[in-house]
C-alpha positions as CSV (number, residue, x, y, z in Angstrom):
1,X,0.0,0.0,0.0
2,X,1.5,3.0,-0.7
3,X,1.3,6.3,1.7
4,X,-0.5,9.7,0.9
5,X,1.7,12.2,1.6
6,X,0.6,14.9,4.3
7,X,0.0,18.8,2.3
8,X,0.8,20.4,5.9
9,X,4.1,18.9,5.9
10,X,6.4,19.0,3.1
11,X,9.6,17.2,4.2
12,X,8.4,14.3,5.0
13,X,8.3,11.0,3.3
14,X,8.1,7.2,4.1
15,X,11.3,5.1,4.0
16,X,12.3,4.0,0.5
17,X,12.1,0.4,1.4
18,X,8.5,0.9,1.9
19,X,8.4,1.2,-2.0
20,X,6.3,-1.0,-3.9
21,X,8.0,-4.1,-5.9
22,X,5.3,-3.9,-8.6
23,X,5.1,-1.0,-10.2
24,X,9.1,-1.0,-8.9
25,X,9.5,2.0,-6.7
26,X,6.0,3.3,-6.2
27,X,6.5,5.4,-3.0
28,X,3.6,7.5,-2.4
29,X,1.5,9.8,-3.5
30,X,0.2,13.6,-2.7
31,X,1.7,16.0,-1.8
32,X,3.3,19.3,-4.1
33,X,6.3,20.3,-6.5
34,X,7.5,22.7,-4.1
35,X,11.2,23.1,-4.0
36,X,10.8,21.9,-0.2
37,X,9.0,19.1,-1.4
38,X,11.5,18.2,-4.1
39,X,14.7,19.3,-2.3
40,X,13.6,16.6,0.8
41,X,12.1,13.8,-1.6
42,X,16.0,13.9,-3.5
43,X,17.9,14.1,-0.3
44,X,16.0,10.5,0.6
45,X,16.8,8.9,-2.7
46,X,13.0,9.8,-3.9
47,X,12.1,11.4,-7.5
48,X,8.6,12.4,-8.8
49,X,7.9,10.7,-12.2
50,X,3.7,10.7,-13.5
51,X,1.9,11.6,-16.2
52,X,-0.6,14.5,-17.7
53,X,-4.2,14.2,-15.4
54,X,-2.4,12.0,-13.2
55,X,-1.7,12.7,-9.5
56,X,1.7,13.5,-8.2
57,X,3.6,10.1,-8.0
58,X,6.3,9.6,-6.3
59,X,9.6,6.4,-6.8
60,X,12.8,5.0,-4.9
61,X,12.8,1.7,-7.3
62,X,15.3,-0.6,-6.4
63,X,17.8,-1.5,-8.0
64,X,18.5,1.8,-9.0
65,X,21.0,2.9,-12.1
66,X,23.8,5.0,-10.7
67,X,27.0,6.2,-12.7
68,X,30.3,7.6,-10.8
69,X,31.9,10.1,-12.4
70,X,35.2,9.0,-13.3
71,X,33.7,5.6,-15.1
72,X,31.8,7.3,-17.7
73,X,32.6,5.5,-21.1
74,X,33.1,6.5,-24.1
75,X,32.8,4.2,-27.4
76,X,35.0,5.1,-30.4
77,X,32.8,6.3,-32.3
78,X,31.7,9.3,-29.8
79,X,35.4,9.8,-29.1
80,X,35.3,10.4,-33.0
81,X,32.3,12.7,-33.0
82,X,33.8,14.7,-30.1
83,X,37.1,15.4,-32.3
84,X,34.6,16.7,-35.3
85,X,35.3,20.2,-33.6
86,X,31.6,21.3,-34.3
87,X,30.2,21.3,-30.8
88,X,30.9,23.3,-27.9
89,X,29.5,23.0,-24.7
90,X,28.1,25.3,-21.7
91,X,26.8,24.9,-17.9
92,X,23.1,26.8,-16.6
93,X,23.4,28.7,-19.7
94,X,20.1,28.0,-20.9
95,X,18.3,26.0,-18.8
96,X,14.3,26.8,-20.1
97,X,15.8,25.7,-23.7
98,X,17.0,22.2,-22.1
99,X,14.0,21.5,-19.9
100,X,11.8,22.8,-22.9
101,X,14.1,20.1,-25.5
102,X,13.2,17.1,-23.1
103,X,9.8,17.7,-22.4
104,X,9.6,17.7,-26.3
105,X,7.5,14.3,-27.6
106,X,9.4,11.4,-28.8
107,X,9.2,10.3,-32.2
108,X,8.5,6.5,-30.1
109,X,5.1,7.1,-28.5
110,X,4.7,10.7,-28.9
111,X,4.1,11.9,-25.3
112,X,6.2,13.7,-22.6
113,X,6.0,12.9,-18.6
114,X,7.3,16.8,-18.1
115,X,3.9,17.9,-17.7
116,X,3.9,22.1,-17.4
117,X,3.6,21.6,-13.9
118,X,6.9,19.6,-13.1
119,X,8.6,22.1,-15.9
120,X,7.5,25.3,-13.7
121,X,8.8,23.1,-10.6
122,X,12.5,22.1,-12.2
123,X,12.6,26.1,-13.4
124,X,12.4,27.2,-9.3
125,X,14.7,25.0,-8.4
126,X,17.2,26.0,-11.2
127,X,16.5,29.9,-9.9
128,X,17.5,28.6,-6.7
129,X,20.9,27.1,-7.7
130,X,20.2,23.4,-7.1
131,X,18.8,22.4,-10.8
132,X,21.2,22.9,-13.1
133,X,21.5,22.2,-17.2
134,X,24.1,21.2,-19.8
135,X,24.1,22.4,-23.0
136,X,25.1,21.2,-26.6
137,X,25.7,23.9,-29.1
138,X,26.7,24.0,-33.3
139,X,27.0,27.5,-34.9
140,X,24.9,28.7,-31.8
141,X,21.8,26.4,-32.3
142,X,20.9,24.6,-28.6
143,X,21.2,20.6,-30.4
144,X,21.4,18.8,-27.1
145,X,21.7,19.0,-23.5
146,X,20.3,17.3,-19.8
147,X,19.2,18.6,-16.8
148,X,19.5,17.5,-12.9
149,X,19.5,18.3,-9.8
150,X,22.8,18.5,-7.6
151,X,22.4,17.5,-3.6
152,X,25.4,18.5,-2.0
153,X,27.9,15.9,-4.4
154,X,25.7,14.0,-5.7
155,X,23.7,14.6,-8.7
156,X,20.3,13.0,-10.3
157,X,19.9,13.1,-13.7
158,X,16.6,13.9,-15.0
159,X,16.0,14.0,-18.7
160,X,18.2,14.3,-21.5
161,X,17.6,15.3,-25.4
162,X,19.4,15.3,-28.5
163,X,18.7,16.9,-32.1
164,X,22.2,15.7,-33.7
165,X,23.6,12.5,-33.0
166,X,24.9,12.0,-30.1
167,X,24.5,15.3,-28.4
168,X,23.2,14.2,-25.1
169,X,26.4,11.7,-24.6
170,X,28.5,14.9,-25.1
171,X,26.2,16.3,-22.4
172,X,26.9,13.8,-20.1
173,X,30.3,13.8,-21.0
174,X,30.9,17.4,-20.2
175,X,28.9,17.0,-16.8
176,X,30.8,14.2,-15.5
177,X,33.8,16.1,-16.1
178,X,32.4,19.0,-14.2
179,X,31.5,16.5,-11.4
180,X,35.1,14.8,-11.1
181,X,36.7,18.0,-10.9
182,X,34.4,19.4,-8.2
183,X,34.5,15.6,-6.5
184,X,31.1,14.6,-6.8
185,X,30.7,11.0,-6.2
186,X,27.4,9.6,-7.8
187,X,25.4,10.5,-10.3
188,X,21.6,8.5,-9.8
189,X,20.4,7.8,-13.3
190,X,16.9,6.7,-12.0
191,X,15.9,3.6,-14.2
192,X,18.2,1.1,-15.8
193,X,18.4,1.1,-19.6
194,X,21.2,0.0,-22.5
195,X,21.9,3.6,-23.7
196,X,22.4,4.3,-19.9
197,X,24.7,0.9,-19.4
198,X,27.0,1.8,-22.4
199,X,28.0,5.0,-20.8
200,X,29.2,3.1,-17.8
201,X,25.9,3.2,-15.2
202,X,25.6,0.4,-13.4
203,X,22.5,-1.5,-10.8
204,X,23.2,-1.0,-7.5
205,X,20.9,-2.1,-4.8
206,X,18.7,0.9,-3.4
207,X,20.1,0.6,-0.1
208,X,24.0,0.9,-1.2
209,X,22.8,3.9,-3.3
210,X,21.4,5.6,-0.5
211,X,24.2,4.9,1.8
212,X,26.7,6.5,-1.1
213,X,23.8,9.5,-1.0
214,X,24.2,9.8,2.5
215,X,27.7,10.4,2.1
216,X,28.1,12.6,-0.9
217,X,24.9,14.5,-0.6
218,X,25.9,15.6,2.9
219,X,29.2,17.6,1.5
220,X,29.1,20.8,0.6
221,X,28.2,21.6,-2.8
222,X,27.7,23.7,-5.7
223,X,24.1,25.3,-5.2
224,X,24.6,28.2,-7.6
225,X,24.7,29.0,-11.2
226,X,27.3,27.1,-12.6
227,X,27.6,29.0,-15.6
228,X,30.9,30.5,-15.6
229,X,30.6,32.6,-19.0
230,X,33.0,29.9,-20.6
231,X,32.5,27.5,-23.7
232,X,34.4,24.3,-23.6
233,X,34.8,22.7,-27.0
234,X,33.6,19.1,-26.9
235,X,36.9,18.1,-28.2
236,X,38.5,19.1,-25.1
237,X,36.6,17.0,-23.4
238,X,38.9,14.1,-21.1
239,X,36.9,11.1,-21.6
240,X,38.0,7.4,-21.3
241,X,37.2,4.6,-23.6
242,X,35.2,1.7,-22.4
243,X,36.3,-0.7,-19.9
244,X,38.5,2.0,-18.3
245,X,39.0,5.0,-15.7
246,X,40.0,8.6,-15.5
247,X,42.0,9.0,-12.5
């Protein structure tokens, strides 16, 4: 059975191994987008994630998809793609045109799950400094990017888009450099999937994710704009081929 989350309080939720095995994560229910809401639900390993007319729902699924930093992989052909030299890449530089890319329909079922409502929510908590964006540019045209939100050092990984090949792996790859060199230590991809699994994310039981989010997301961290007025060419990007490790 899964709780109803009480509107005069919102910091509370139940514990993550309440969640439901089927549908996998299924928390509770209730409740609002507020950024003291959203701020407590990711601090406890809990995400909201439901559809257009439905009510708020909220997950912890278990196992969960996690990636560290320093394992992101890259295959050769997106080490070949970074060295095209036609993509730069930025940080909170426009984060309504990623949020606004992702909530875009896919060409497989032709629907979104960022309902207006959760897009208005992600924008306060970017105007806050804990969402923040990544963006993919070529010849100034937004052609990919992701969004998250950071919790102390760790970070959970919303959505993603691309309109060029490959432009939300260069996203990633750009964020998880960011991450290393501000030592971030997990990066919660929510669900498991192959795209995900290629890059280097890996299961983890829910309750050794949450025990790394109880470490990392209790260090202090970034929560301001991390837009620094810099472009970093996506060739300059330090990346490590699959199967290895940047120190």
């Amino acid at each position: 059975m899964i709780a109803l989350l009480d509107p005069r309080d919102r910091t509370r939720f139940p514990d993550p191994a309440q969640a439901l095995r089927e549908p996998n994560g299924l928390l509770a229910v209730g409740g609002d987008l507020s950024p003291e809401r959203l701020i407590s639900a990711y601090r406890h390993g809990i995400f909201p994630w439901f559809s257009a007319g439905d009510p708020i729902l909220w997950w912890s699924p278990d196992p969960r998809a996690i990636l560290i930093p320093a394992r992101f992989h890259s295959s050769r052909s997106l080490r070949k793609r970074l060295r095209r030299g036609d993509l730069v890449t930025t940080l909170d530089r426009d984060f309504a045109g990623v949020i606004q890319g992702c909530a875009a329909p896919r060409e497989a079922d032709g629907g979104t799950w960022l309902v207006p409502e959760m897009i208005a929510a992600y924008r306060r908590l970017h105007a806050l400094g804990v969402a923040h964006s990544v963006e993919v540019w070529r010849a100034g045209e937004l052609v990919g990017g992701l969004y998250g939100v950071a919790i102390g050092r760790a970070f959970f990984g919303e959505s993603m888009f691309s309109r060029v090949s490959d432009a939300s792996k260069v996203a990633l790859a750009r964020l998880c450099e960011q991450l290393r060199a501000w030592e971030f230590g997990v990066i919660d991809c929510q669900m498991t999937t192959e795209h995900l699994l290629s890059l280097g994310a890996f299961e983890a039981p829910r309750a050794e994710f949450l025990t790394l989010l109880d470490r990392h997301g209790a260090r202090p961290g970034y929560d301001r704009s991390w837009d620094d007025g810099t472009e970093r060419p996506a060739g300059a990007l330090q990346v490590a081929p699959s199967g290895e490790e940047i120190g």
